[in-house]
C-alpha positions in Angstrom: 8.1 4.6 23.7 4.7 3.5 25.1 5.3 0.3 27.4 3.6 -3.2 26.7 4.0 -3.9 30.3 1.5 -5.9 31.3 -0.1 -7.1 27.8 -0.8 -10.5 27.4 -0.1 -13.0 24.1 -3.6 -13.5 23.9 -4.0 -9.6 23.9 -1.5 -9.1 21.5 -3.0 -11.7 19.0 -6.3 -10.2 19.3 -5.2 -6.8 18.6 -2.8 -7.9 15.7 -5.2 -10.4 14.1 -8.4 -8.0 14.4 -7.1 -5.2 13.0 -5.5 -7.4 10.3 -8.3 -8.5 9.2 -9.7 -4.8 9.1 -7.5 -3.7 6.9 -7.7 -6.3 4.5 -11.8 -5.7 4.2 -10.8 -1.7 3.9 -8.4 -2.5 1.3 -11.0 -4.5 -1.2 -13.5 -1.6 -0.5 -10.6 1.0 -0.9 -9.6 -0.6 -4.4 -13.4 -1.7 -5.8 -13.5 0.3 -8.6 -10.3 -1.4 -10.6 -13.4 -4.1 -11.3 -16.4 -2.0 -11.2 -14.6 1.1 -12.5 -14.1 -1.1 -15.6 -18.3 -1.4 -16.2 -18.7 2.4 -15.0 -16.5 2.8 -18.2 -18.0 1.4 -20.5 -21.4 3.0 -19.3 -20.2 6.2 -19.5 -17.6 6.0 -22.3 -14.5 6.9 -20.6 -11.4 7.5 -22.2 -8.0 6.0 -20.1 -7.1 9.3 -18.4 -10.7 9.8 -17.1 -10.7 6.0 -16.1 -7.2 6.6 -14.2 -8.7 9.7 -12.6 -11.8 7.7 -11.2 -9.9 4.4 -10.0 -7.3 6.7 -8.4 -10.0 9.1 -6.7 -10.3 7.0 -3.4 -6.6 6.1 -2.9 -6.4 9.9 -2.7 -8.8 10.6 0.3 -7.5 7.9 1.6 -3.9 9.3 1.5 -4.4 12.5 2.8 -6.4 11.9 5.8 -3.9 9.3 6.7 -1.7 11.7 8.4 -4.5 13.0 10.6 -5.7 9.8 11.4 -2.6 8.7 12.5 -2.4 11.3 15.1 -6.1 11.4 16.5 -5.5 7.9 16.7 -2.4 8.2 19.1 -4.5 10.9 20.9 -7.8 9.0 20.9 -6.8 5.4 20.7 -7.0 2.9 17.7 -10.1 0.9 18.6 -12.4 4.2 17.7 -10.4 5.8 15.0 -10.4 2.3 13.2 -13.9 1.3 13.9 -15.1 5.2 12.9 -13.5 4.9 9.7 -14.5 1.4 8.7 -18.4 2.7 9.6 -17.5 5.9 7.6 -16.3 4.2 4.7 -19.3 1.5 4.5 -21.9 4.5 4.1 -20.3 5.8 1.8 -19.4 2.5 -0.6 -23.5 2.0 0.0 -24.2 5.7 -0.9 -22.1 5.0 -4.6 -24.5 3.0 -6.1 -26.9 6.1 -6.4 -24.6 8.2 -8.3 -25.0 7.9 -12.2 -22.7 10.9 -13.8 -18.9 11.2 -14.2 -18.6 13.9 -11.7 -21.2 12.4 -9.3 -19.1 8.9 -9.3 -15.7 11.4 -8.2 -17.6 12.6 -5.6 -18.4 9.0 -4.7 -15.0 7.9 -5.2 -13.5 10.4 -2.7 -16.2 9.8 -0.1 -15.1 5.6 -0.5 -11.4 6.4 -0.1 -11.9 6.9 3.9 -11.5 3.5 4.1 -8.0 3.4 2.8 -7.2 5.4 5.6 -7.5 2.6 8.1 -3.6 1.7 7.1 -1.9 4.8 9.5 -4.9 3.8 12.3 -3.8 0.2 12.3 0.0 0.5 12.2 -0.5 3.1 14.9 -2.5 0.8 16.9 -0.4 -2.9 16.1 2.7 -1.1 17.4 1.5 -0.4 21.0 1.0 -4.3 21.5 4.6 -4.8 20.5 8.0 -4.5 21.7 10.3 -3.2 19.3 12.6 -6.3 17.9 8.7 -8.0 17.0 7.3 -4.7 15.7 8.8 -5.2 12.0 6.8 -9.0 12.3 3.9 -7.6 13.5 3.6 -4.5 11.4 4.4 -7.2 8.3 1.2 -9.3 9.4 -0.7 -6.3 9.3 0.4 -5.0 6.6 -0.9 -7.5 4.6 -3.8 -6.7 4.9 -3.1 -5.3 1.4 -4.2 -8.5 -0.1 -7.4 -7.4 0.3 -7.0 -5.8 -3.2 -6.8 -9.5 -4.5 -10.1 -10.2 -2.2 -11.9 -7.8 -4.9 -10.5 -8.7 -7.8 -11.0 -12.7 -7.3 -14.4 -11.9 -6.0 -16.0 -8.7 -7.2 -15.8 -9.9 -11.4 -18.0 -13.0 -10.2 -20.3 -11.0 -9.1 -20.1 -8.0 -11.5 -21.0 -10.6 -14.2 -23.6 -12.1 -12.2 -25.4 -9.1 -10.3 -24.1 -5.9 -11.8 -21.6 -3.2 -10.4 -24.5 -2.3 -7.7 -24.3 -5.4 -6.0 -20.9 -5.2 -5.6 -21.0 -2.2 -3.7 -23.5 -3.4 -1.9 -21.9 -6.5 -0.7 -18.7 -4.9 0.0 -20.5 -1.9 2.3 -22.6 -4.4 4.3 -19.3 -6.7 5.0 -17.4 -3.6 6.0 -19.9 -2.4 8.6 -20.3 -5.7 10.0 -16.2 -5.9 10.9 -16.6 -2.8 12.4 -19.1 -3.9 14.7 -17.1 -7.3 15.7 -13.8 -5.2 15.5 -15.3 -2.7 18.0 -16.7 -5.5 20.6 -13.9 -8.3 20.2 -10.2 -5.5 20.2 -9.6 -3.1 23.6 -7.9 0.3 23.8 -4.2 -0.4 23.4 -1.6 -0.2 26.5 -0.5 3.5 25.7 -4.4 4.3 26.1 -5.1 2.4 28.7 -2.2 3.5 30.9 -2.8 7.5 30.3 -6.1 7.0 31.3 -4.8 5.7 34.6 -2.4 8.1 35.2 -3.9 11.1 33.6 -0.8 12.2 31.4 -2.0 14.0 28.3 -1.2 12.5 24.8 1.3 14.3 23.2 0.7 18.0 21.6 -0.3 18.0 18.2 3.0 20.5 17.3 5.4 18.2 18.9 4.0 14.6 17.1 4.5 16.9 13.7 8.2 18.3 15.0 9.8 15.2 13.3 8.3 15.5 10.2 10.7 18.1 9.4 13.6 15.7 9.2 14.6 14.9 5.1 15.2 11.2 6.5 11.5 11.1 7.0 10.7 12.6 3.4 13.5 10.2 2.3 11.5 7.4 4.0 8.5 8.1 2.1 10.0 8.0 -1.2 10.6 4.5 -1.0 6.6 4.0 -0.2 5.8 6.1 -2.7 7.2 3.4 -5.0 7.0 0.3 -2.5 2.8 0.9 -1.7 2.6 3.6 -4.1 3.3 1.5 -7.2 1.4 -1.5 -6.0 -2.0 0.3 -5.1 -1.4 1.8 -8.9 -0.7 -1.5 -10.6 -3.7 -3.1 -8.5 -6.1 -0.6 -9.6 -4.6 -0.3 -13.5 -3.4 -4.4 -14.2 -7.3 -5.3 -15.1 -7.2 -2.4 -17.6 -4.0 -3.5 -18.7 -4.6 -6.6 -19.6 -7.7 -6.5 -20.8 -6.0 -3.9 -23.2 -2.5 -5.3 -24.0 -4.2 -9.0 -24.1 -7.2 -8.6 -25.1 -8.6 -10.7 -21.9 -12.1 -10.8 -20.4 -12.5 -9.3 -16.9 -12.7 -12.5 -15.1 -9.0 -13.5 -16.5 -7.6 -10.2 -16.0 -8.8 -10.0 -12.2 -7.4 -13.5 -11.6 -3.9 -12.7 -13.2 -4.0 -9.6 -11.9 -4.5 -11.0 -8.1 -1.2 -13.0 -8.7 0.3 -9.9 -8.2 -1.9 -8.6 -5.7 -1.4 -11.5 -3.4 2.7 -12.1 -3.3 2.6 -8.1 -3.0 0.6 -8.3 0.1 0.8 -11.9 2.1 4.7 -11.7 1.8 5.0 -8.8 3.6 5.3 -10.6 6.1 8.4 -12.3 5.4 9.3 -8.9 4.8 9.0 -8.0 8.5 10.5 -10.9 9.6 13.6 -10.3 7.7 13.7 -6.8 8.8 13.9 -7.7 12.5 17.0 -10.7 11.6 18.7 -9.0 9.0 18.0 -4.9 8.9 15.6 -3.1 6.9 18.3 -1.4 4.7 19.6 -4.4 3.3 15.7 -5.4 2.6 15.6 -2.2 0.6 18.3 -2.8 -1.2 16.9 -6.0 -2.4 13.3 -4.7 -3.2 14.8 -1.7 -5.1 17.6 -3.2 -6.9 15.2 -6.6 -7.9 12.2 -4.0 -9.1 14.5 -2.1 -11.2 15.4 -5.4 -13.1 11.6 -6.1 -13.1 10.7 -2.8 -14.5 12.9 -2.5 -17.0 12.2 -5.9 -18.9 8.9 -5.4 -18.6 9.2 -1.8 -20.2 9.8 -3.4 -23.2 6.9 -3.1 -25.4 5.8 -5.4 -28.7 7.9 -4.6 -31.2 8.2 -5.8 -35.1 11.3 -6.1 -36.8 12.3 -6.4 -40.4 15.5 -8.3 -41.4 16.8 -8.1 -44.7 18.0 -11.8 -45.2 19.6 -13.6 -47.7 16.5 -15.3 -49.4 14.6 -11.9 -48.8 13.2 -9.9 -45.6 13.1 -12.0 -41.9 10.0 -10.6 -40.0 10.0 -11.4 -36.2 8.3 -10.0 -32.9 9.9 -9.3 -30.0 7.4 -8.9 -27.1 6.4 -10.1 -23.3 3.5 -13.1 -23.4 1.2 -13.0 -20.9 2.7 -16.3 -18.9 6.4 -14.5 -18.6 4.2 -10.7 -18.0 3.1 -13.1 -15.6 6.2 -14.7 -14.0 7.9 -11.2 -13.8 4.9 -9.4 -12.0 5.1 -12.3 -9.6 8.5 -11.5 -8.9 8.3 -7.3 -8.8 4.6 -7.8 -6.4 7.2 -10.1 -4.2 10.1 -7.9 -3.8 7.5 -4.9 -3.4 6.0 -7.1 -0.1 9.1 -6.9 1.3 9.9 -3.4 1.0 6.6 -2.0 2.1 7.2 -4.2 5.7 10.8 -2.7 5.6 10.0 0.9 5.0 7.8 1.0 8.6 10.3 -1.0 10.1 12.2 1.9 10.2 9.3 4.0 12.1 9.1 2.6 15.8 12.8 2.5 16.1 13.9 5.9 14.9 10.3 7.6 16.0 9.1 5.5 18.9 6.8 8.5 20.5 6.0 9.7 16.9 4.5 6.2 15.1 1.3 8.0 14.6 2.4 10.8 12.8 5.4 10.0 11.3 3.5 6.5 10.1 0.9 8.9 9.0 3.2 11.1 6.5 4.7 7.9 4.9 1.7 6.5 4.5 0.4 9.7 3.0 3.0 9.9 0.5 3.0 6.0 -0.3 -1.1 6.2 -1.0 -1.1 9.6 -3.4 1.6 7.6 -5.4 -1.6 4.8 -5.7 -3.2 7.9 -7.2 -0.9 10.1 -9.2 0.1 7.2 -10.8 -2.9 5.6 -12.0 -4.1 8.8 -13.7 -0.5 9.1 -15.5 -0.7 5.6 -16.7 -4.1 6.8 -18.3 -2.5 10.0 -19.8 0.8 8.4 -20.7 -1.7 5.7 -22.9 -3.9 8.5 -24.6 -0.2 10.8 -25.4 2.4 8.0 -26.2 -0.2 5.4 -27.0 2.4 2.5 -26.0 1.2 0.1 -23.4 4.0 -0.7 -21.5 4.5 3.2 -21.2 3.6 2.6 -17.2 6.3 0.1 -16.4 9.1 3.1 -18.1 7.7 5.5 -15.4 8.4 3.0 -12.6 11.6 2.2 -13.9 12.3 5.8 -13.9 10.3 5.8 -10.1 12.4 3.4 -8.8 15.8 3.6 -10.4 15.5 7.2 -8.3 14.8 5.2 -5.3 17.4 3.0 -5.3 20.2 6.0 -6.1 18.9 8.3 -3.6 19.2 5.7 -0.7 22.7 4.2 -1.7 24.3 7.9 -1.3 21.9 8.7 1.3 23.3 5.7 3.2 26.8 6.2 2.1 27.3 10.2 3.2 25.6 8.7 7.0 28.1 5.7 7.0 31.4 8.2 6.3 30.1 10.9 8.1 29.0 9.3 11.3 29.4 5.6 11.3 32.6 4.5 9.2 32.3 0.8 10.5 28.9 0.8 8.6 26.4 -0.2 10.9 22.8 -1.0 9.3 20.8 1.5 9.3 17.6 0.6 11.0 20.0 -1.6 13.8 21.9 1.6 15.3 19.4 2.5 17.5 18.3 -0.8 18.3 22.6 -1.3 18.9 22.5 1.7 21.1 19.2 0.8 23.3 21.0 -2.7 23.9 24.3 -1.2 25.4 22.7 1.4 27.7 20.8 -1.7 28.9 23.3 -3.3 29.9 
């Protein structure tokens, strides 16, 4: 594990505060089009499954080159990688505003999701200032970041309404290119950087940062992001369409209600951190998992009329989920999901310490193409089944998988190799404390 020898406080809340707030303006670029992808529809006359394609179309550039980016930036060092991608990704949001055809605004949308790569830069980066028992904080303070999706949908509507679409872009590209300049000048090379620079040792070979990506606990680890990130990039992008939909609300409304998710699902992550450094990330998990399949499942439920034959003729009634309790119960399923995202990379620097970049990057991978398969099912699911609350069965199915994968997953380690049942995440931490002393 990289020392942090040497680093100062100040250092450290330079690094963890800049790069913070780099991620959250990457996020409201990475997730603009759940508001202007709303316009863009109605200008072209999209159905749901070609909306769902387009909104999801950046989260998935920005998924895949996360694993890269996570390496070149243990290789290269985080204060390039980050401010290369946040320059990358403000061209491009600029360059959307001259497309004007459904294929020409994929294209767009693809070129846009660079910025959502910033997420396996930055937790690569964060982690060098930290020692290990404050790296589950720290990472949670980054990682919210993610609230940046509620930056856009607060924001963008306003203007939307005011400007058009264009502006937004617009706005959005200029703001990211100008943290990317302060980022750049403000942050320095973090300590594993610095000190291999000194020394001369080479960064670790590409083949051996990708060696532990063979391990199923790795794979298992970014099942729960899938559904943790995964699920929340999806509902950030699809909740305006949703409600303006199942409600029959105006775009403004629907991008408030829908950044009361976006904002317990991001800023609480870092209670989620914290938690996981006192408590364990396991038992984290099992509370985000076990809570979201309660969440899912009520809100599964869609409208339904009944008939009654009564005694002084037929009882008509409706059973369905208002938009105060829709609200209530998002509230609850965005909070739960905070804490499992900050728990899921909890695990990463203390099984993986020399492999953050890489091992970060596959999770993160995994977690951002479940922000775009989703999306586009949700779209399909409502032009086949034609039921609104069609999306929230799929995560119920998503999650209730989770949750039963890790309990046995946990159980067949605990008998086989740990019958006192030590936490998961706090073996090796266990183990580094007694060869200490």
């Amino acid at each position: 594990m990289q020392s942090t020898t040497g680093v100062t406080q100040g250092q450290q809340r330079t690094a963890l505060w800049a790069s913070t707030f780099a991620f959250t303006i990457c996020f409201a670029v990475w997730t603009i089009f759940s508001i202007i992808g709303i316009q863009i529809k109605k200008d072209l006359g999209l159905n749901d499954t070609e909306f769902g394609l387009l909104v999801a179309t950046p989260i998935l550039t920005g998924s895949m080159i996360r694993l890269f980016l996570g390496i070149w930036t243990e290789q290269y060092g985080g204060r390039i990688v980050f401010t290369l991608v946040m320059l990358a990704g403000a061209i491009a949001t600029w360059m959307l505003t001259a497309a004007d055809t459904y294929i020409g605004f994929l294209f767009a949308a693809l070129a846009v999701g660079i910025a959502g790569g910033s997420f396996a830069v930055g937790i690569a980066y964060v982690s060098k200032w930290f020692p290990q028992e404050k790296q589950g904080t720290a990472l949670g303070i980054f990682g919210a970041g993610n609230i940046g999706s509620a930056v856009t949908k607060l924001l963008a509507p306003m203007v939307m309404v005011a400007y058009g679409w264009h502006m937004v872009a617009q706005v959005w590209a200029v703001g990211l290119a100008i943290t990317a300049i302060v980022f750049y000048f403000i942050t320095k090379d973090d300590p594993g950087l610095a000190s291999r620079r000194k020394t001369g040792v080479k960064p670790v070979p590409f083949k051996e940062q990708m060696a532990p990506l063979k391990n199923i606990q790795v794979w298992r680890f970014g099942l729960y992001y899938f559904f943790v990130f995964g699920a929340f990039v999806a509902l950030a992008l699809w909740l305006p369409r949703y409600l303006t939909g199942a409600y029959g609300l105006d775009i403004k409304t629907a991008g408030v209600i829908a950044a009361c998710y976006s904002i317990p699902a991001s800023l609480f992550r870092v209670v989620g951190g914290w938690l996981s450094d006192k408590i364990g990330a396991r038992r984290v998990m099992y509370w985000t998992l076990s809570v979201s399949v309660v969440c899912t499942f009520l809100l599964s439920y869609p409208s339904t009329s009944y008939i009654v034959s009564g005694v002084k003729g037929p009882i008509e009634f409706t059973l369905a989920v208002g938009v105060v309790p829709f609200m209530v119960i998002v509230f609850v399923l965005g909070f739960f999901m905070s804490l499992g995202k900050a728990a899921v990379y909890k695990h990463i620097p203390v099984y993986y310490p020399n492999n953050v970049g890489a091992v970060g990057g596959l999770v993160g991978m995994i977690g951002g193409l479940g922000g775009f398969i989703l999306p586009i099912t949700f779209g399909v699911l409502n032009d086949l089944i034609g039921v609104w609350t069609s999306c929230f069965m799929l995560l119920f199915v998503l999650v209730s998988t989770a949750l039963v994968w890790m309990h046995f997953a946990i159980r067949r380690m605990d008998v086989a190799q740990h019958p006192q049942s030590f936490r998961d995440t706090d073996l090796p931490e266990i183990m580094a404390a007694r060869h200490a002393h």
